[in-house]
N, CA, C and O atoms as a Tripos MOL2 file, in Angstrom:
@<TRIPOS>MOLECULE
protein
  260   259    65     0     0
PROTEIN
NO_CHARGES

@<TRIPOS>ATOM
      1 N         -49.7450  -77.8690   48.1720 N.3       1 UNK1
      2 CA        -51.1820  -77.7650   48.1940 C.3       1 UNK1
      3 C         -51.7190  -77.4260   49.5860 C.2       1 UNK1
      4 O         -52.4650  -76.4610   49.7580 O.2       1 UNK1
      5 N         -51.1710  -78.5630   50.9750 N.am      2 UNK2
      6 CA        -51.6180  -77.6840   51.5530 C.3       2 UNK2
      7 C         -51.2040  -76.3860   51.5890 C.2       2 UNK2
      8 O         -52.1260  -75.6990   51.1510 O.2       2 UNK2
      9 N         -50.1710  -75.6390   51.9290 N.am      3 UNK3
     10 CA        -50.1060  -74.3910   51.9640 C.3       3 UNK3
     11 C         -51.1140  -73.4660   51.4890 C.2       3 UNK3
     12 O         -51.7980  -72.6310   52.0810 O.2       3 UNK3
     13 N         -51.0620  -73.7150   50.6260 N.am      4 UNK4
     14 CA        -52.2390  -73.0590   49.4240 C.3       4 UNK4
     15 C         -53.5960  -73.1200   50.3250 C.2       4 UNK4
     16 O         -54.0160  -72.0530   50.7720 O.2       4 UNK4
     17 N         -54.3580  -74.4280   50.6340 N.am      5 UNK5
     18 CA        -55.5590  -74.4010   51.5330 C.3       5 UNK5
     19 C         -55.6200  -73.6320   52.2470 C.2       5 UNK5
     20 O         -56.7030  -73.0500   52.1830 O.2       5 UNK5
     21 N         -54.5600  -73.0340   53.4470 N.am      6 UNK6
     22 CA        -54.3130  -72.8570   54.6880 C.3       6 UNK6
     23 C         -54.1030  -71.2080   54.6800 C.2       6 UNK6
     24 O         -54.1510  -70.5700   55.7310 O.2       6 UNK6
     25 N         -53.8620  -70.5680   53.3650 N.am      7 UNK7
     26 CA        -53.7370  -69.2680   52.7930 C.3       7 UNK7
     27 C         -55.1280  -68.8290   52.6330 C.2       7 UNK7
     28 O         -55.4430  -67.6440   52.7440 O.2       7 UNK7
     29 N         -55.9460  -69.7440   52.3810 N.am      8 UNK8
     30 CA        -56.6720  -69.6160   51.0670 C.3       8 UNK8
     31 C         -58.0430  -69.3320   52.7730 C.2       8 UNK8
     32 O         -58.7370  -68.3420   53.0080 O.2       8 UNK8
     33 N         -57.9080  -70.8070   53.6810 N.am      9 UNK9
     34 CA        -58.6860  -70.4430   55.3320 C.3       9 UNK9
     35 C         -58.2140  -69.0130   56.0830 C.2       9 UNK9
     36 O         -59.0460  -68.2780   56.6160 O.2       9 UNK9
     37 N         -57.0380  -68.7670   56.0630 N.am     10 UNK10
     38 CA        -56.4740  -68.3780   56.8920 C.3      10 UNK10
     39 C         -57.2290  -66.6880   57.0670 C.2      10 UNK10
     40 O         -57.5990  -66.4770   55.9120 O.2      10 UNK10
     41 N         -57.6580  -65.3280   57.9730 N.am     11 UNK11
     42 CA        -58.5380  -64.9120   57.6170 C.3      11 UNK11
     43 C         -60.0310  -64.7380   57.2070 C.2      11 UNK11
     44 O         -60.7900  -63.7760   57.3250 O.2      11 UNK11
     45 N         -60.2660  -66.4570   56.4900 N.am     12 UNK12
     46 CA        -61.3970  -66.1050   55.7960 C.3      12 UNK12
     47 C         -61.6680  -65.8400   54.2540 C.2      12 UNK12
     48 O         -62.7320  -65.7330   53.6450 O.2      12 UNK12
     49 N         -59.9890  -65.7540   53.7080 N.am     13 UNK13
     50 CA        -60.2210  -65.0720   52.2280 C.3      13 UNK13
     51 C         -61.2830  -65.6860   51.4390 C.2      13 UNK13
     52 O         -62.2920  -65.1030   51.0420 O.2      13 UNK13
     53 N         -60.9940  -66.8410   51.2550 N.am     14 UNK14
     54 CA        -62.2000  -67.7600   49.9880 C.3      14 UNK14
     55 C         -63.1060  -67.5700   50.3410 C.2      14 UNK14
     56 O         -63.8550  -67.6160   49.3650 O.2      14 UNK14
     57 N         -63.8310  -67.2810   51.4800 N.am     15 UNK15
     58 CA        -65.1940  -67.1920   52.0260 C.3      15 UNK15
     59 C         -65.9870  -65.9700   51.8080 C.2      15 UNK15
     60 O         -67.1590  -65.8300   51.4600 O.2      15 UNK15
     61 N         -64.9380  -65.0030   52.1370 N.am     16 UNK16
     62 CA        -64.8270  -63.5170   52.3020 C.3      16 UNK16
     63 C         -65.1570  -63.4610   50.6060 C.2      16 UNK16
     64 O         -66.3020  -63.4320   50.1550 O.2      16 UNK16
     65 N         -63.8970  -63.4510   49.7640 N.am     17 UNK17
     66 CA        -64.0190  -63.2690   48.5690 C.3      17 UNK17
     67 C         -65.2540  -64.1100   47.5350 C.2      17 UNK17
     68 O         -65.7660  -63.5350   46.5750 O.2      17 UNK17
     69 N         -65.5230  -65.2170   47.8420 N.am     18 UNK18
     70 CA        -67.2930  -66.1670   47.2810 C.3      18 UNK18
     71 C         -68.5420  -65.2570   47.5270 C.2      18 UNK18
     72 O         -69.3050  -65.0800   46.5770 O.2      18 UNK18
     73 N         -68.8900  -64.4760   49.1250 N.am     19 UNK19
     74 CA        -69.5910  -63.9190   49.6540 C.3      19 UNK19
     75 C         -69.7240  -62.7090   48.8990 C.2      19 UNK19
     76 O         -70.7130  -62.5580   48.1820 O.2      19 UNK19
     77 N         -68.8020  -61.7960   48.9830 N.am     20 UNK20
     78 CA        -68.6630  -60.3670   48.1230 C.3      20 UNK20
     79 C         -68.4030  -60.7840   46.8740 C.2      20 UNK20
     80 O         -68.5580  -59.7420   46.2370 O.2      20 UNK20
     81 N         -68.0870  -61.6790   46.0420 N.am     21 UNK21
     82 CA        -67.7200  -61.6920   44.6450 C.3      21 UNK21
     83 C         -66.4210  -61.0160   43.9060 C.2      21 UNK21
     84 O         -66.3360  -60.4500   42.8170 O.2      21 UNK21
     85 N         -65.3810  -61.3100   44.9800 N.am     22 UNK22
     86 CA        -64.4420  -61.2810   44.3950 C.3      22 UNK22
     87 C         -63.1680  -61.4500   43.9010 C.2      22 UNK22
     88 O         -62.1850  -60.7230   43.7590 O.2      22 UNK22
     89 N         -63.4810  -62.7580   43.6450 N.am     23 UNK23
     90 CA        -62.4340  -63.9950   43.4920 C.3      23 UNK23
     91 C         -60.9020  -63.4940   42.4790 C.2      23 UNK23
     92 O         -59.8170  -64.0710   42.5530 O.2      23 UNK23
     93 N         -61.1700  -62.4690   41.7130 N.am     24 UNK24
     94 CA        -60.6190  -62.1280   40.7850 C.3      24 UNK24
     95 C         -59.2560  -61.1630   41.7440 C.2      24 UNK24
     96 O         -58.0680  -61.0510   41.4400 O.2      24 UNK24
     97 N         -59.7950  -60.7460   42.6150 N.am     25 UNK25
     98 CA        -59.2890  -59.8520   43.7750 C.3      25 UNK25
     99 C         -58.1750  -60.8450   44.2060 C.2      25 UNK25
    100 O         -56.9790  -60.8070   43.9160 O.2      25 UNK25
    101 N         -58.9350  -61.8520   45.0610 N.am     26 UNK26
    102 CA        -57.9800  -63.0040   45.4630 C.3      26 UNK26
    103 C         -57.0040  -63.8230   45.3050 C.2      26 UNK26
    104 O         -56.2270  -64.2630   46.1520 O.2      26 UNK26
    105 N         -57.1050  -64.1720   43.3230 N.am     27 UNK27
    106 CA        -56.4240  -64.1590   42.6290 C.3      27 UNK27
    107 C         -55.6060  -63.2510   42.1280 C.2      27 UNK27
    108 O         -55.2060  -63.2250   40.9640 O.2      27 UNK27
    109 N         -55.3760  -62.5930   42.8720 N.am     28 UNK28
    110 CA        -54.5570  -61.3020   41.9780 C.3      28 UNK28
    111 C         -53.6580  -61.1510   43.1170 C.2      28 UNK28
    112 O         -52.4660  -61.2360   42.8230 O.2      28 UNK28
    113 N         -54.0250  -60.8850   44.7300 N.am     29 UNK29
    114 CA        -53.4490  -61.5200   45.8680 C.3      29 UNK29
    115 C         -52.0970  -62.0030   45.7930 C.2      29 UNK29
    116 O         -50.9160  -61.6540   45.7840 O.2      29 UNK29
    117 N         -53.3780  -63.6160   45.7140 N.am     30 UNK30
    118 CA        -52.5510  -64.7940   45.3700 C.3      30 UNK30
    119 C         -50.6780  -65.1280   44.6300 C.2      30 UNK30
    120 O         -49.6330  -65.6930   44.9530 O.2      30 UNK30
    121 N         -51.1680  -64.4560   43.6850 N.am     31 UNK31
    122 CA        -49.9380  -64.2230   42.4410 C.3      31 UNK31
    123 C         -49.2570  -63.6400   43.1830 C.2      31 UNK31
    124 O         -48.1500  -64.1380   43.3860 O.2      31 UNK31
    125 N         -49.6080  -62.3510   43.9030 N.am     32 UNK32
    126 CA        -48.4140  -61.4900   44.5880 C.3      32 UNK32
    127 C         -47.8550  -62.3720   45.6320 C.2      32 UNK32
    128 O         -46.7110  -62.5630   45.2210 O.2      32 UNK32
    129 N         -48.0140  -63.1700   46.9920 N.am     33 UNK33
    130 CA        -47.8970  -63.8280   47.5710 C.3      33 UNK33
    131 C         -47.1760  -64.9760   47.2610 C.2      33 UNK33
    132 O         -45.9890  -65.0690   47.5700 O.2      33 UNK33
    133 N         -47.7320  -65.7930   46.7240 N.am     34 UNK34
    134 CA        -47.1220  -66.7650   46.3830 C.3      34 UNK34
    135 C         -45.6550  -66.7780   46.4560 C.2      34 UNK34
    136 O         -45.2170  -67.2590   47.5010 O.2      34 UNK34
    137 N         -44.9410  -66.4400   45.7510 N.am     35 UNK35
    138 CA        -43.1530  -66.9380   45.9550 C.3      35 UNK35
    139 C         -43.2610  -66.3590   47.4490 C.2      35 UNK35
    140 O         -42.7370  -67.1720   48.2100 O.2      35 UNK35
    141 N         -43.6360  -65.5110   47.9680 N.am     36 UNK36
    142 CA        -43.0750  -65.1020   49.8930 C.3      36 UNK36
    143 C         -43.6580  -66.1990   50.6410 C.2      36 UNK36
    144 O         -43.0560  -66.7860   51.5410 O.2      36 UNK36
    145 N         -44.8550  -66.4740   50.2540 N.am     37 UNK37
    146 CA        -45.9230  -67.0700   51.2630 C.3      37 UNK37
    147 C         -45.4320  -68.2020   51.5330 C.2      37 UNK37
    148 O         -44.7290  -68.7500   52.3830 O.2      37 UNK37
    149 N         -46.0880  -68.4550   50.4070 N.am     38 UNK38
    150 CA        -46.6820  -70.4990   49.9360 C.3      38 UNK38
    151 C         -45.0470  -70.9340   50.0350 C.2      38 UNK38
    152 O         -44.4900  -71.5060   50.9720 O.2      38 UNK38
    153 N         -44.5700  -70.5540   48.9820 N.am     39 UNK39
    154 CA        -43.4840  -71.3710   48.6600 C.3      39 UNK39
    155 C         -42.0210  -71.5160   49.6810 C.2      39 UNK39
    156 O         -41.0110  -72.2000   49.5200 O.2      39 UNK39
    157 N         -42.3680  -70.6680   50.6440 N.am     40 UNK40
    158 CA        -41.0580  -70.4610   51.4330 C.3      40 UNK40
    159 C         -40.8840  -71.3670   52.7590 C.2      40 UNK40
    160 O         -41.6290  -71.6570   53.6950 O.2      40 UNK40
    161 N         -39.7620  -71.6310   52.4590 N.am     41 UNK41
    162 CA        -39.5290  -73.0560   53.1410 C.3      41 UNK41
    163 C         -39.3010  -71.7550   54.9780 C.2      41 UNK41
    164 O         -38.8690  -70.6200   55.1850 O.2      41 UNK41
    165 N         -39.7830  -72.6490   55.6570 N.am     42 UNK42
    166 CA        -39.9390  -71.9400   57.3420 C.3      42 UNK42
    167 C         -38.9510  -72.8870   58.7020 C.2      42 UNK42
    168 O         -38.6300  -72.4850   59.8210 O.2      42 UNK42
    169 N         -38.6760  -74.2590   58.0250 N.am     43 UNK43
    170 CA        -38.0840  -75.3820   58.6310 C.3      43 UNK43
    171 C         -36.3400  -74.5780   58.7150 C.2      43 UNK43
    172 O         -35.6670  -74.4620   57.6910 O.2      43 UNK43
    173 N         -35.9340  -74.1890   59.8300 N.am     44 UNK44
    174 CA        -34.4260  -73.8430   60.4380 C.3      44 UNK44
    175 C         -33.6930  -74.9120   61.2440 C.2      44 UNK44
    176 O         -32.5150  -74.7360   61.5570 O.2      44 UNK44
    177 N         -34.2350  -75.8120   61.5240 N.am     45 UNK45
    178 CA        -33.6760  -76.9690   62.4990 C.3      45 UNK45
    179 C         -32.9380  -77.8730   61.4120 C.2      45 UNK45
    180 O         -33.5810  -78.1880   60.4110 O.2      45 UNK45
    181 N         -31.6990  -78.2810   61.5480 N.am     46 UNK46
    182 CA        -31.6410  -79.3680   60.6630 C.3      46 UNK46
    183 C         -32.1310  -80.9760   60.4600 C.2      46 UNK46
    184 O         -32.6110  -81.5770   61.4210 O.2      46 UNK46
    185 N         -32.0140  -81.4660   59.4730 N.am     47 UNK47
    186 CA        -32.5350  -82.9670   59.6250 C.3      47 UNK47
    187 C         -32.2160  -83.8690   60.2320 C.2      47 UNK47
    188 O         -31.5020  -83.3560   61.0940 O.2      47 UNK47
    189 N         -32.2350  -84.9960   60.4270 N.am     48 UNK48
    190 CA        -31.7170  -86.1230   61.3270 C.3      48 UNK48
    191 C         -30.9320  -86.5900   60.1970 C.2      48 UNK48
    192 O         -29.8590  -87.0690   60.5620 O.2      48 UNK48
    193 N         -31.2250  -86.6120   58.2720 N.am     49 UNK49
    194 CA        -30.3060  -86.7650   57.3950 C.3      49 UNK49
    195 C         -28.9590  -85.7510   57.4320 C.2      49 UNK49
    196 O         -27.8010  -86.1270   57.2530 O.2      49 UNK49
    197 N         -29.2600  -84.8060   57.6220 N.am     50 UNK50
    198 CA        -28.2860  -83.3970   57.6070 C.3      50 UNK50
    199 C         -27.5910  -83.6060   58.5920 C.2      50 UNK50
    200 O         -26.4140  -83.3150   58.3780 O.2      50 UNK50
    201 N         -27.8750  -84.1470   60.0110 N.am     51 UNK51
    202 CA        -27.1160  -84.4760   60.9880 C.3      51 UNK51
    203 C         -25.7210  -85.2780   60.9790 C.2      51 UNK51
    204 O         -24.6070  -84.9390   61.3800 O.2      51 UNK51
    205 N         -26.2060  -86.5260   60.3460 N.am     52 UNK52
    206 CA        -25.9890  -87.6150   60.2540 C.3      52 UNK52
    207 C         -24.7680  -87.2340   59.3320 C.2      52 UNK52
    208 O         -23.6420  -87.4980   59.7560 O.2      52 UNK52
    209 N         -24.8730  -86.7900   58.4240 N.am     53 UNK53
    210 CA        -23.6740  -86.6610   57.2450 C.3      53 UNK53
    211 C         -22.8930  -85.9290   57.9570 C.2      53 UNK53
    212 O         -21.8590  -86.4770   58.3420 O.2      53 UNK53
    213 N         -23.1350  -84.4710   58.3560 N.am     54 UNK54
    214 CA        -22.3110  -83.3870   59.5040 C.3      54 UNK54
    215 C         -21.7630  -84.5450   60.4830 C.2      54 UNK54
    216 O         -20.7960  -85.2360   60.1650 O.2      54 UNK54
    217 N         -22.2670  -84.6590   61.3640 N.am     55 UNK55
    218 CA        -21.5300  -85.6960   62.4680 C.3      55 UNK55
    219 C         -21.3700  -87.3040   62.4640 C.2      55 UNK55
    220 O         -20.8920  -87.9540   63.3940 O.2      55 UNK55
    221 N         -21.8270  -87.7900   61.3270 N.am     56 UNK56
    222 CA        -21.0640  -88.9980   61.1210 C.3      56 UNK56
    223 C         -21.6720  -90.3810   61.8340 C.2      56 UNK56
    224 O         -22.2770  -90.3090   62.9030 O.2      56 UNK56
    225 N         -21.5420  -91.1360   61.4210 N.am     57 UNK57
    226 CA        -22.7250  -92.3020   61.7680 C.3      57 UNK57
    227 C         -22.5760  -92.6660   63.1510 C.2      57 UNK57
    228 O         -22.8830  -93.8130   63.4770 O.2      57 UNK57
    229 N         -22.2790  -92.1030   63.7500 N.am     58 UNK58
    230 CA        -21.7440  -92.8250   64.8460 C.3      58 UNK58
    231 C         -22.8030  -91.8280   65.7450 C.2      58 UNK58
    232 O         -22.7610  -92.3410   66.8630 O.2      58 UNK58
    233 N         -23.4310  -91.0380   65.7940 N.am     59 UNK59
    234 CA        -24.6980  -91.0770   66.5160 C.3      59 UNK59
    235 C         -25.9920  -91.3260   65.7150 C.2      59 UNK59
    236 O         -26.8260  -90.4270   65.8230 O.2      59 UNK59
    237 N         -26.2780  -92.2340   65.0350 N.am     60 UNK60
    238 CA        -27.2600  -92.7030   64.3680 C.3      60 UNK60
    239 C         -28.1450  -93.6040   65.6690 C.2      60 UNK60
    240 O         -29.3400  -93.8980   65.6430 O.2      60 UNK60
    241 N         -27.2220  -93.8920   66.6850 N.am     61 UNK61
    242 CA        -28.1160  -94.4390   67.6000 C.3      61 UNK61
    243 C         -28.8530  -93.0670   68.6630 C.2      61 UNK61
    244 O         -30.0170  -92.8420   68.9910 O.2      61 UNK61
    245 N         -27.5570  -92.3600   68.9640 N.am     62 UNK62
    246 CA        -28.7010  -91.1300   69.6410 C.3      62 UNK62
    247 C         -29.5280  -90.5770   68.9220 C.2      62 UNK62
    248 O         -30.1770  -90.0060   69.7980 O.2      62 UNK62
    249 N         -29.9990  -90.3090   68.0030 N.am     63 UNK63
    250 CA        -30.6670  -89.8670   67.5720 C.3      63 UNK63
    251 C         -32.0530  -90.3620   67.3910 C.2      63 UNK63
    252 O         -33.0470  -89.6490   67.2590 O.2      63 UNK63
    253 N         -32.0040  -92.1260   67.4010 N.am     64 UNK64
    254 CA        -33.1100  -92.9510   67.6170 C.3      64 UNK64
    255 C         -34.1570  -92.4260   68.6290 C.2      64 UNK64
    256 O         -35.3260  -92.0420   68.6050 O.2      64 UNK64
    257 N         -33.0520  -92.6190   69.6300 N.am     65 UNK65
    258 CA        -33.4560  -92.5600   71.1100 C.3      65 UNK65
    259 C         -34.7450  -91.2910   71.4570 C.2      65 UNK65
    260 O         -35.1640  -91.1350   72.6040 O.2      65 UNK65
@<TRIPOS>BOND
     1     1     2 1
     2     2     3 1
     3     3     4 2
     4     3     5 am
     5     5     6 1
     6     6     7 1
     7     7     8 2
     8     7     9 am
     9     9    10 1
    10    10    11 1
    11    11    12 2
    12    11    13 am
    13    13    14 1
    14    14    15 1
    15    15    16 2
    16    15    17 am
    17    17    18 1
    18    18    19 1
    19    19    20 2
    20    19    21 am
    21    21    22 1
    22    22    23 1
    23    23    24 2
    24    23    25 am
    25    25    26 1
    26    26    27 1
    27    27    28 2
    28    27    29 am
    29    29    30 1
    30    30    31 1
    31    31    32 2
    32    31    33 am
    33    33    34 1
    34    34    35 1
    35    35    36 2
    36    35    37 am
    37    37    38 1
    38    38    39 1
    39    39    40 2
    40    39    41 am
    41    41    42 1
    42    42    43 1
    43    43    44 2
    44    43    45 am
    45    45    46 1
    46    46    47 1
    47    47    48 2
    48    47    49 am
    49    49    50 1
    50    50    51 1
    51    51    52 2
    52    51    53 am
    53    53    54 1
    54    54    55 1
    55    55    56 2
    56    55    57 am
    57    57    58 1
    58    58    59 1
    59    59    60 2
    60    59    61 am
    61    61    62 1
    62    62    63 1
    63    63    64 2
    64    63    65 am
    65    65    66 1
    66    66    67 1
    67    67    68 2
    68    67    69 am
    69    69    70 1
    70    70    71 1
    71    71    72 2
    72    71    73 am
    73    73    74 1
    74    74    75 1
    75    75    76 2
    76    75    77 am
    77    77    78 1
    78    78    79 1
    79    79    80 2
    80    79    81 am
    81    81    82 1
    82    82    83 1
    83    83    84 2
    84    83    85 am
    85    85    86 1
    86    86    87 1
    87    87    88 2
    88    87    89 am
    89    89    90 1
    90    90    91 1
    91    91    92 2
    92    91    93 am
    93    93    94 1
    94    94    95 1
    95    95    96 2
    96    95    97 am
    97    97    98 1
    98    98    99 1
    99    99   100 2
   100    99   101 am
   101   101   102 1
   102   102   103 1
   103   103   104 2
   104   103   105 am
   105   105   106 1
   106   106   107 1
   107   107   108 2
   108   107   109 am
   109   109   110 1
   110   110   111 1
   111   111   112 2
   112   111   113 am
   113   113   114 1
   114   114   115 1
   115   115   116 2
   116   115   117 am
   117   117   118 1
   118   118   119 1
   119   119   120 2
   120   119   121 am
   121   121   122 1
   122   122   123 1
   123   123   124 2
   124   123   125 am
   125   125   126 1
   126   126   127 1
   127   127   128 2
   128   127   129 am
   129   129   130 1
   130   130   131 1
   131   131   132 2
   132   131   133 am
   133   133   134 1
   134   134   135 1
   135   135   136 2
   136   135   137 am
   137   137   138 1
   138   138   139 1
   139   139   140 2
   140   139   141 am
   141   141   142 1
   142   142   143 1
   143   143   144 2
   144   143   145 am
   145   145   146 1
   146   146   147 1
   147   147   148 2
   148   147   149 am
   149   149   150 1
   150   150   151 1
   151   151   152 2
   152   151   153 am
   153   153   154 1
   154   154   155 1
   155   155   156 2
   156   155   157 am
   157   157   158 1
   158   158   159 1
   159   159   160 2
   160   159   161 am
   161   161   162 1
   162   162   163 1
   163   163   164 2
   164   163   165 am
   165   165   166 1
   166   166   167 1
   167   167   168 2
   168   167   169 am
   169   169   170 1
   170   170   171 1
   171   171   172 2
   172   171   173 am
   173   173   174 1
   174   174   175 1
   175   175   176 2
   176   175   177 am
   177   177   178 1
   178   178   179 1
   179   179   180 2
   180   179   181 am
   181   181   182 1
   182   182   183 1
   183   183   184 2
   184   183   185 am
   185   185   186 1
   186   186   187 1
   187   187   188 2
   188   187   189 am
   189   189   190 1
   190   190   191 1
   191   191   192 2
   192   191   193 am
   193   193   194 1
   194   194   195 1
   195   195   196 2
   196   195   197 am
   197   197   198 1
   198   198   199 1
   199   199   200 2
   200   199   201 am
   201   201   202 1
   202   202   203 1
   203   203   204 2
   204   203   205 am
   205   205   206 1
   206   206   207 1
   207   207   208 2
   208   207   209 am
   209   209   210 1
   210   210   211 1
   211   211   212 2
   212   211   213 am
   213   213   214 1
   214   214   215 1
   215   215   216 2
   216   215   217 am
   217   217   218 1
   218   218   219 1
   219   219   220 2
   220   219   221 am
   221   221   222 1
   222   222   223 1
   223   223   224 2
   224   223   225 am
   225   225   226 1
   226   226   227 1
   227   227   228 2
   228   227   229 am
   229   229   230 1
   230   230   231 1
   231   231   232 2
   232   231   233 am
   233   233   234 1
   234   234   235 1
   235   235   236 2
   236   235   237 am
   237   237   238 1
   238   238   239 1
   239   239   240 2
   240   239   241 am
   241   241   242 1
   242   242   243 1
   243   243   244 2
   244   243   245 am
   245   245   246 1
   246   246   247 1
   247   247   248 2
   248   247   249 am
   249   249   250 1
   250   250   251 1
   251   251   252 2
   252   251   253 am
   253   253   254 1
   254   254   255 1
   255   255   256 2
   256   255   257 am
   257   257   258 1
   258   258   259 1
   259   259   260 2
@<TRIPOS>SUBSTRUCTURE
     1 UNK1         2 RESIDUE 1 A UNK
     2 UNK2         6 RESIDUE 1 A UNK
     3 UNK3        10 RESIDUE 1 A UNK
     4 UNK4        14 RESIDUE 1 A UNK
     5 UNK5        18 RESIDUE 1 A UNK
     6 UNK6        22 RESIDUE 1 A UNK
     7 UNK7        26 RESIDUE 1 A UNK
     8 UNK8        30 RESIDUE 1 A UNK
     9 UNK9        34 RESIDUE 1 A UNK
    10 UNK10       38 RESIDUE 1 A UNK
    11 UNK11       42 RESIDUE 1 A UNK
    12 UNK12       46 RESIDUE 1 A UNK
    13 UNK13       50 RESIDUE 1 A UNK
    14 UNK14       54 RESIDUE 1 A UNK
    15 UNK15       58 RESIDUE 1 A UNK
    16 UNK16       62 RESIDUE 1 A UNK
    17 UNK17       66 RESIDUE 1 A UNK
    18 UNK18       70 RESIDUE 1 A UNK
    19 UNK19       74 RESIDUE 1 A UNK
    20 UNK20       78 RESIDUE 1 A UNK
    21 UNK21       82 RESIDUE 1 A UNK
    22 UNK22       86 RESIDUE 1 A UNK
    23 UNK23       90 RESIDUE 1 A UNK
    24 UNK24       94 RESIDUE 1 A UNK
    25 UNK25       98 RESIDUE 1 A UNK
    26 UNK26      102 RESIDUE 1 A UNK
    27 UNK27      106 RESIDUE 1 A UNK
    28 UNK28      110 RESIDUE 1 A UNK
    29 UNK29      114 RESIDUE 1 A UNK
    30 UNK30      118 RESIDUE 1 A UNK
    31 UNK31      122 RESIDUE 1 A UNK
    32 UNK32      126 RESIDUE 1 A UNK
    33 UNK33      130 RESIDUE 1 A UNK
    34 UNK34      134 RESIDUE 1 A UNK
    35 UNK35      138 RESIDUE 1 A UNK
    36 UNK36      142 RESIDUE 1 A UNK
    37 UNK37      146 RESIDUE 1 A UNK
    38 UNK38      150 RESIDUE 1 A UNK
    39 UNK39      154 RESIDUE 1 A UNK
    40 UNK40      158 RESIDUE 1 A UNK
    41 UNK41      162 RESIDUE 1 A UNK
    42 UNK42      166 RESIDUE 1 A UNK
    43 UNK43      170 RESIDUE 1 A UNK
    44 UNK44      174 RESIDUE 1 A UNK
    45 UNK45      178 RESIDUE 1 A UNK
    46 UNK46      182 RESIDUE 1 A UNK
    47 UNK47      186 RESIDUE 1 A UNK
    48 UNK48      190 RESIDUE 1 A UNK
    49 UNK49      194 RESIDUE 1 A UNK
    50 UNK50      198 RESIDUE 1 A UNK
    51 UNK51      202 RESIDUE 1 A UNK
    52 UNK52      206 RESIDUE 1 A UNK
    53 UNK53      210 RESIDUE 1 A UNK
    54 UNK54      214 RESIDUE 1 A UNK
    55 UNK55      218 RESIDUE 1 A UNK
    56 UNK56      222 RESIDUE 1 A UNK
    57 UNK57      226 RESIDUE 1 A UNK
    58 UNK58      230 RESIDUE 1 A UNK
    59 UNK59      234 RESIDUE 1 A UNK
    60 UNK60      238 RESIDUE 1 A UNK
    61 UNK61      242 RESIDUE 1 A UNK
    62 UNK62      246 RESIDUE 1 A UNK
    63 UNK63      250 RESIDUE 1 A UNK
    64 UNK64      254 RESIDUE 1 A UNK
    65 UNK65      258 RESIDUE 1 A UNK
């Protein structure tokens, strides 16, 4: 959802498209976008879970730190 908000600010579209009347436009956008946009994960770093299994509990304390 956010994503969606932040698409939806980003530009101006919802504003842009309410103002001129043409939401139908936006929605049509939208649909195209969506699986590239919204849904695509952008996170490349791994987790502190992902870590942990890869290298083994034994820096569970550096990682605190």
């Amino acid at each position: 959802m956010p994503k969606l908000i932040n698409w939806l600010k980003r530009q101006g579209r919802f504003a842009h498209a309410m103002h001129v009347g043409t939401l139908g436009d936006l929605f049509n956008a939208l649909r195209r976008v969506l699986p590239k946009v919204l849904c695509k994960q952008k996170r490349k770093r791994r987790t502190s879970r992902q870590l942990l299994e890869d290298y083994g509990y034994y820096m569970e304390g550096t990682l605190a730190a």
